[in-house]
Legacy VTK file of the C-alpha trace (Angstrom):
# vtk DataFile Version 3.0
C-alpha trace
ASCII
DATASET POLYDATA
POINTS 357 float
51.630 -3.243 -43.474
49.809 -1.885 -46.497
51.616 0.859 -48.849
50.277 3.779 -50.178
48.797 2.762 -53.362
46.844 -0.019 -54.600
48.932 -2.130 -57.296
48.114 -1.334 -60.914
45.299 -3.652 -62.516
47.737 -6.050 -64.203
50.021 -5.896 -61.072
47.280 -7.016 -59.070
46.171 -9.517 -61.043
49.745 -11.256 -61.096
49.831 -10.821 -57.143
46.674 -12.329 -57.275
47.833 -15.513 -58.647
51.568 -15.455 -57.162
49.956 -15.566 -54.046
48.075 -19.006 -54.843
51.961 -20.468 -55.778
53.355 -19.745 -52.636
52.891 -20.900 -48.996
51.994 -18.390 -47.148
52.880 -17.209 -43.125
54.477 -19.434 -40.850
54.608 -22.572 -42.923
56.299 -20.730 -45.853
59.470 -23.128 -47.147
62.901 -21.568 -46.071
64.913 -20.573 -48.678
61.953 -19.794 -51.461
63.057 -16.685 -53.669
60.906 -14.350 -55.970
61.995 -11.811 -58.599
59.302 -9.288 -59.425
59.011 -6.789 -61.984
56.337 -3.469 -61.349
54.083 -1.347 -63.006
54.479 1.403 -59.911
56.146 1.082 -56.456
56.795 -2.858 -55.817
53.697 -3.372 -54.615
53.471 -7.256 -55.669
56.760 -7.930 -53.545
55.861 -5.910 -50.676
52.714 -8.030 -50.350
54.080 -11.204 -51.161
57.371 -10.401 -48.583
54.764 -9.875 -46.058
52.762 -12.904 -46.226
55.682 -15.082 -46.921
58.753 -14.280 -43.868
60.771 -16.460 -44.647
60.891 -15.972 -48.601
63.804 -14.190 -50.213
61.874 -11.295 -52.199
63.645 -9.030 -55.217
61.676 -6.912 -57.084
63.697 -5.196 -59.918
63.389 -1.743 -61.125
65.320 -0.604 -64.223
64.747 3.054 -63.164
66.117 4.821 -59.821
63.185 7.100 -59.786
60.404 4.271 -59.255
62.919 2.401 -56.597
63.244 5.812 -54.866
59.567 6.255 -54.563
59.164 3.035 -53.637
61.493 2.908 -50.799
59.930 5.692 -49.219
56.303 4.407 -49.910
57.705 1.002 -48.254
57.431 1.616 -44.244
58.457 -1.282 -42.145
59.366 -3.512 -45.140
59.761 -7.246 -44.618
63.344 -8.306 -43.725
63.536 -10.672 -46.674
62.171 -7.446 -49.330
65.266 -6.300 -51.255
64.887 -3.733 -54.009
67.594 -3.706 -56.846
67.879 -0.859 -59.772
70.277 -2.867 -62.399
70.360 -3.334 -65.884
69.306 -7.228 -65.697
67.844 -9.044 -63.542
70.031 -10.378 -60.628
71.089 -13.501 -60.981
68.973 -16.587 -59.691
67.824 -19.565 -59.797
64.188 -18.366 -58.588
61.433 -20.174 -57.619
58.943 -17.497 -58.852
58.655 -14.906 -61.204
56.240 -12.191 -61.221
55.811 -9.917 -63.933
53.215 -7.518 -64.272
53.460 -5.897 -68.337
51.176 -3.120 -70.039
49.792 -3.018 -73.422
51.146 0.303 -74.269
54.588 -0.928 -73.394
57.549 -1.510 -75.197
57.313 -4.331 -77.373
61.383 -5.374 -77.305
61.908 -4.364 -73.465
58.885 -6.781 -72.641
59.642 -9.586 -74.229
63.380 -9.184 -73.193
62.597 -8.803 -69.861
60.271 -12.010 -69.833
63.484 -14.211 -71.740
65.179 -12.731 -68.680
62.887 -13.515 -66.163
62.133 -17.044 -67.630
66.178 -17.429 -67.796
66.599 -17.299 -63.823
64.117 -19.554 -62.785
64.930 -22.959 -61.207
63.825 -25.537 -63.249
60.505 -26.778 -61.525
59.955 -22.764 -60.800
57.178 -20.716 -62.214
56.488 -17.356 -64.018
53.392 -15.600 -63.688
53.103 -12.805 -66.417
49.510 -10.524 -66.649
48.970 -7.525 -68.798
46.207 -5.025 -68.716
44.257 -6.270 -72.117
41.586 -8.935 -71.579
41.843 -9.588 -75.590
45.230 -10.146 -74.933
47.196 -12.579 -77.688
50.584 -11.058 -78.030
51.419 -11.821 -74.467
50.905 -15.349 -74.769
52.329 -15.787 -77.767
55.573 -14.590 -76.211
55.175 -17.265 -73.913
54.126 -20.349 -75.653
57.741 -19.260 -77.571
59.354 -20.647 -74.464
58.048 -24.426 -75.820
56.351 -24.487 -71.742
51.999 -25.151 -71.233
50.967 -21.747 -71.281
47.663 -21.417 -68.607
45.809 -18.830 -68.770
43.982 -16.979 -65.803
41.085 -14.485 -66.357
40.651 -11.870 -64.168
37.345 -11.773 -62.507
36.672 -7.995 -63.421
37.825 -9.010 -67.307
40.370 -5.867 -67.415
43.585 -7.910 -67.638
44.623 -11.681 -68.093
47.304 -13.120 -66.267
49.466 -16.602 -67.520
51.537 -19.537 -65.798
54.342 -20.740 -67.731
56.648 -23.702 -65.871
60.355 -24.261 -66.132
60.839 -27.613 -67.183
64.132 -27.556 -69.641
66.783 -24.560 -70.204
65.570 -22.432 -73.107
67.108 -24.042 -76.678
67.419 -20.152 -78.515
67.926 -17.120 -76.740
67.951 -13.776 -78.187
70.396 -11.099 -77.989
68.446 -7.480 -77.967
71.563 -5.305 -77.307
72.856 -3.577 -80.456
75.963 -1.976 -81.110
75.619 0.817 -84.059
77.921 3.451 -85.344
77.273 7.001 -86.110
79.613 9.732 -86.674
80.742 13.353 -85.271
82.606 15.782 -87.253
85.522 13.347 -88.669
85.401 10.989 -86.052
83.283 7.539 -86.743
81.998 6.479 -82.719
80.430 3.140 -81.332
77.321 3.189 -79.584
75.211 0.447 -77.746
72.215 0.270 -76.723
69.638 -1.787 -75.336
66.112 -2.138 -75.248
64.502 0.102 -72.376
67.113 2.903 -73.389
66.545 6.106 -75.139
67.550 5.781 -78.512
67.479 2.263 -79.083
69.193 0.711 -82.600
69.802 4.501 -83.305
70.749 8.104 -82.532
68.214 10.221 -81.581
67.529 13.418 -83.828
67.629 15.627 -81.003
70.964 14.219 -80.165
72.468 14.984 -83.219
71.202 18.602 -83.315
73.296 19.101 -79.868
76.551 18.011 -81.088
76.169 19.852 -83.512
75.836 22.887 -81.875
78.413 22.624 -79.484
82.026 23.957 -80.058
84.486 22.846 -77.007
87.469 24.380 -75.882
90.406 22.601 -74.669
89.748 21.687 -70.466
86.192 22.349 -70.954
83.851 20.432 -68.127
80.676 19.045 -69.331
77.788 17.503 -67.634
75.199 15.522 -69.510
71.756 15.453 -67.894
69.917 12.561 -68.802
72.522 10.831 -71.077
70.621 7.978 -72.581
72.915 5.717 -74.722
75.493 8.575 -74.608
75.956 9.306 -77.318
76.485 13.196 -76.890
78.611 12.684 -74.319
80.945 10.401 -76.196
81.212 12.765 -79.166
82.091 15.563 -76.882
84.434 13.288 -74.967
85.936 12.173 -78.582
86.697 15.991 -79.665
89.512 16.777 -77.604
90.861 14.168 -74.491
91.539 17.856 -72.313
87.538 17.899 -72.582
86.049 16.194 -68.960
82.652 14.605 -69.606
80.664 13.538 -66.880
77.079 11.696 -67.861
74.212 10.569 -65.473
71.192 9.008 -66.213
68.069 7.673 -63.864
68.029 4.339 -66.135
70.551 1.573 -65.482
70.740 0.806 -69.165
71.365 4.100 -70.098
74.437 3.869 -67.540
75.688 0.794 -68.250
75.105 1.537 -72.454
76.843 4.917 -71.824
79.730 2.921 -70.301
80.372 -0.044 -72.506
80.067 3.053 -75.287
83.010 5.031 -73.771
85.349 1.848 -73.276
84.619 0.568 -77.009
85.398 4.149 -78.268
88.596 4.416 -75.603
86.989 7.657 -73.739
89.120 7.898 -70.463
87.839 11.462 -69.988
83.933 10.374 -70.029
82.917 8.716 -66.886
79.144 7.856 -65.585
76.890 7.633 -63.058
73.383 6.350 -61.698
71.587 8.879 -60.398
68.121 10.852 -60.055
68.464 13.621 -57.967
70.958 15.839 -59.922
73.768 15.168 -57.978
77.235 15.430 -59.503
81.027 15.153 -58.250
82.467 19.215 -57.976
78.795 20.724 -58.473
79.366 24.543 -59.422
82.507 23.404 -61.244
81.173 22.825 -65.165
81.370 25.041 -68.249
78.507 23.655 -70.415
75.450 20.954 -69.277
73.709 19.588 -72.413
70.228 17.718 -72.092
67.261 16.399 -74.212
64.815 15.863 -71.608
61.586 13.880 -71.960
58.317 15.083 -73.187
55.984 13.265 -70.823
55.173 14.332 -66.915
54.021 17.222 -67.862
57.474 18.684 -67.575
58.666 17.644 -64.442
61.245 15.875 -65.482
62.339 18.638 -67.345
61.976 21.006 -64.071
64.240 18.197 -62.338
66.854 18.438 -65.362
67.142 22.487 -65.368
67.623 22.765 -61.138
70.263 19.924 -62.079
72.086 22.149 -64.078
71.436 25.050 -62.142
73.571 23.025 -59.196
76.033 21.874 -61.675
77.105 24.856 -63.708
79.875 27.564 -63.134
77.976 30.902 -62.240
78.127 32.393 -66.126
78.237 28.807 -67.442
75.614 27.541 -70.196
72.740 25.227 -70.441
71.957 24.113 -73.545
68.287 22.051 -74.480
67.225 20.568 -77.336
63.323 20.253 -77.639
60.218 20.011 -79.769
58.324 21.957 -76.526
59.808 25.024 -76.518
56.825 26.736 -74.897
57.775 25.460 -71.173
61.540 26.879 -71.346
60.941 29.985 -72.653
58.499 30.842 -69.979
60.318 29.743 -67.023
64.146 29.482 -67.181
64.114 33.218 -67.285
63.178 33.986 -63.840
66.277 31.889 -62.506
68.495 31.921 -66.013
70.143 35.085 -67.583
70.491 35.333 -71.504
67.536 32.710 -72.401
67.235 32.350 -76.400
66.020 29.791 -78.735
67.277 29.079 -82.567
64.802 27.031 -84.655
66.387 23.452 -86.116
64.198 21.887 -88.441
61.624 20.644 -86.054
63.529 20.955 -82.974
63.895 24.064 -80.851
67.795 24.427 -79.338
67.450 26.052 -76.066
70.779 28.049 -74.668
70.425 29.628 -71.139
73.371 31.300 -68.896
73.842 30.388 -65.009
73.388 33.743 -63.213
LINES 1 358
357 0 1 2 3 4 5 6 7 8 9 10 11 12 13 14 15 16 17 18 19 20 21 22 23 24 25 26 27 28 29 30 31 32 33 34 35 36 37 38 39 40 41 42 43 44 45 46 47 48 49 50 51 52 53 54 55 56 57 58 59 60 61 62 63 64 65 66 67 68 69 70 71 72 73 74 75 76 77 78 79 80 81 82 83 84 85 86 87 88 89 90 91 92 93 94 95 96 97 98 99 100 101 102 103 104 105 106 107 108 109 110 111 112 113 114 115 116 117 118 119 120 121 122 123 124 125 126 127 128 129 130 131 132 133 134 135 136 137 138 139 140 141 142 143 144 145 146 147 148 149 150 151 152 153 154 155 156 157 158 159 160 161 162 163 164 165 166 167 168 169 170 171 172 173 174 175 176 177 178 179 180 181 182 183 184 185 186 187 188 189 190 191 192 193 194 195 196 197 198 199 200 201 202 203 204 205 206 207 208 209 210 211 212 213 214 215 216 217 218 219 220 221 222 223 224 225 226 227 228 229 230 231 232 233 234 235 236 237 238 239 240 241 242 243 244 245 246 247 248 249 250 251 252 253 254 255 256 257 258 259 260 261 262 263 264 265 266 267 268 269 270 271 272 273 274 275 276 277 278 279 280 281 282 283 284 285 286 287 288 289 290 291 292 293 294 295 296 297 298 299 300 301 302 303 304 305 306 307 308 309 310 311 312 313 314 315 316 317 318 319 320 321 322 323 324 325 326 327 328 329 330 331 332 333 334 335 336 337 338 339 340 341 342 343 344 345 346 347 348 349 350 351 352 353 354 355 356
C-alpha cells in the first residue's frame, strides 16, 4: 500500500536500484535482510518490504521525530518492516544496504554512517548509496575508500547519482568519529562525548556555555533539560551539588546515549536520560528550573514543542530559561501563557527567563 509521500529524489533513486538487487514477490529468498537509511519517512523500506514478503526489512532512523511520523504515515506495513531509532545501526550481517545521503548534509555523520552501513553487510552483500548532486565526486570518493569497484548509476532525470559498492573482504582501517573533550564549569573540569549527528560535536556549544553560566542552583533543586544534546548543561548542573536532580531528554539517540556515557565518565548518579519527542517527563509539574537551546530551523516549531514541554514539566511559579540568537519569536509569544517574560543581552546571544503561571 502506498504512503503518503513520494520518497525524496536521492531516496528514490536508491529504491530504484535496490529494487533491481532483490527478488521480488513470491520468489523472494527466505531469510534476505535490508538496512535502510531515509531522507523522510522510510519510504525505500516500506516499498521494498512490500514487494519482497519474505525479506527481513530495518530502516534506521537516528531521530524519534522522523520514526514517529513515519509510523503513522506507514498503514498496513509489511510484517517483515521493522523501524529502529538507535544510535548505530543494528547489528547484521545484511544482504543489502540502502542509503539515500544529501549534499547539504553532514560531512562526518555521512561518511560514518556509510563505514557503518558497509560494516554490517555479509560479505557477498551490497550497498547502494545515491545523493541528490548529479556532479557528485565526494560521494564516491567515500566509497572507492572501502578498496570495493565502485559502479555508478545515473539517474534518468540527471538530479542525483546513485553507486553499488560489493562486500568482498572486512574493511582493513576503520575510523573512530566519537570524541571525548573536556570543558570546564565553575571549578569543576567535566568530560563530554560526542558523536557525529549530535549537537555540539568535538565541542561545547556557545549557547551552552552562556546557560550555565547563568544558572545558580540550590540544594534539592529539580531540573529538566529540553533538548539536551551532548549534555553538557545538564552534567554541569548535575556536577554543582549531588542534592541537585537532573533529568535530560533529547529526540536524537546520540544525544541520549552521548548524554549518558557523559554522566557515567563524570560519576553523575543524580543526572539520568531519556529518548523522547513529545515532552514527556517522569513527575511532570514537579521541576524548579527547565533549561533549553532549541534549534533555529522549522520555523520555530521545534521551539513551540520545547516551551509546551516545559510548560508540562515545571512547578506552577517555576522558571524557563532559553538561550537564543532569535529572540523575536519568544518575546512575542511566551507571554500569553508565561508570567514575568524578560530577556538580558549576552554577547550575541539573547538569554530568555520566563515564569510558569
Amino acid at each position: 500500500m502506498p504512503i503518503a509521500l513520494p520518497a525524496r529524489p536521492a531516496e528514490a533513486h536508491a529504491l530504484e536500484i535496490a529494487r533491481t538487487l532483490l527478488p521480488i514477490g513470491e520468489s523472494a529468498a527466505g531469510g534476505t535482510r535490508v538496512i535502510c537509511t531515509t531522507a523522510g519517512r522510510g519510504q525505500a523500506a516500506f516499498e521494498l518490504a512490500s514487494a519482497n514478503p519474505d525479506a527481513d526489512v530495518t530502516v534506521w532512523f537516528l531521530d524519534l521525530f522522523p520514526q514517529t511520523a513515519a509510523l503513522a504515515a506507514w498503514e498496513s506495513p509489511p510484517a517483515g518492516l521493522h523501524a529502529v531509532c538507535a544510535a548505530d545501526i543494528p547489528p547484521g550481517p545484511y544482504d543489502l544496504a540502502v542509503v539515500p545521503l544529501s549534499k547539504n548534509g553532514e560531512a562526518e555523520l555521512s561518511r560514518d554512517i556509510l563505514q557503518s552501513a558497509f560494516m554490517q553487510l555479509a560479505i557477498g552483500g551490497r550497498l547502494v548509496a545515491a545523493i541528490d548532486n548529479p556532479q557528485d565526486k565526494w560521494l564516491r570518493e567515500q566509497l572507492a575508500e572501502t578498496g570495493e569497484t565502485v559502479r555508478v548509476r545515473p539517474a534518468a532525470a540527471a538530479d542525483t547519482v546513485a553507486y553499488i559498492v560489493e562486500k568482498t573482504r572486512e574493511l582493513t582501517k576503520v575510523r573512530d568519529f566519537s570524541c571525548e573533550f573536556v570543558f570546564r564549569d565553575r571549578d569543576r573540569l567535566l568530560k563530554g562525548v560526542t558523536r557525529p549527528g549530535v549537537f555540539a560535536h568535538r565541542r561545547i556549544d556557545p549557547g551552552s556555555r552562556h546557560l550555565l553560566h547563568a544558572v545558580d542552583v540550590a540544594p534539592d533543586t529539580r531540573v529538566v533539560d529540553i533538548g539536551c544534546g551532548s549534555g553538557c548543561v545538564a552534567m554541569g548542573l548535575a556536577a554543582r551539588d549531588s542534592s541537585v536532580h537532573v533529568h535530560a531528554f533529547d529526540a536524537a539517540a546520540r544525544a541520549v546515549e552521548c548524554t549518558r556515557r557523559g554522566g557515567a565518565l563524570n560519576g553523575l548518579d543524580n543526572l539520568t536520560v531519556a529518548l523522547e519527542c513529545e515532552g514527556n517527563v517522569p513527575d511532570p509539574g514537579s521541576y524548579d528550573l527547565a533549561l533549553a537551546n532549541p534549534p533555529y530551523y522549522s520555523d520555530f516549531r521545534i521551539a513551540e514543542l520545547f516551551v509546551e514541554a516545559a510548560h508540562r514539566a515545571l512547578a506552577p511559579g517555576a522558571t524557563l530559561l532559553i538561550v537564543t540568537k532569535q529572540p523575536t519569536w519568544y518575546v512575542e509569544n511566551l507571554p500569553r501563557t508565561w508570567q514575568n517574560v524578560a530577556q538580558e543581552i549576552v554577547k550575541t546571544y539573547h538569554l530568555i527567563e520566563a515564569v510558569r503561571d
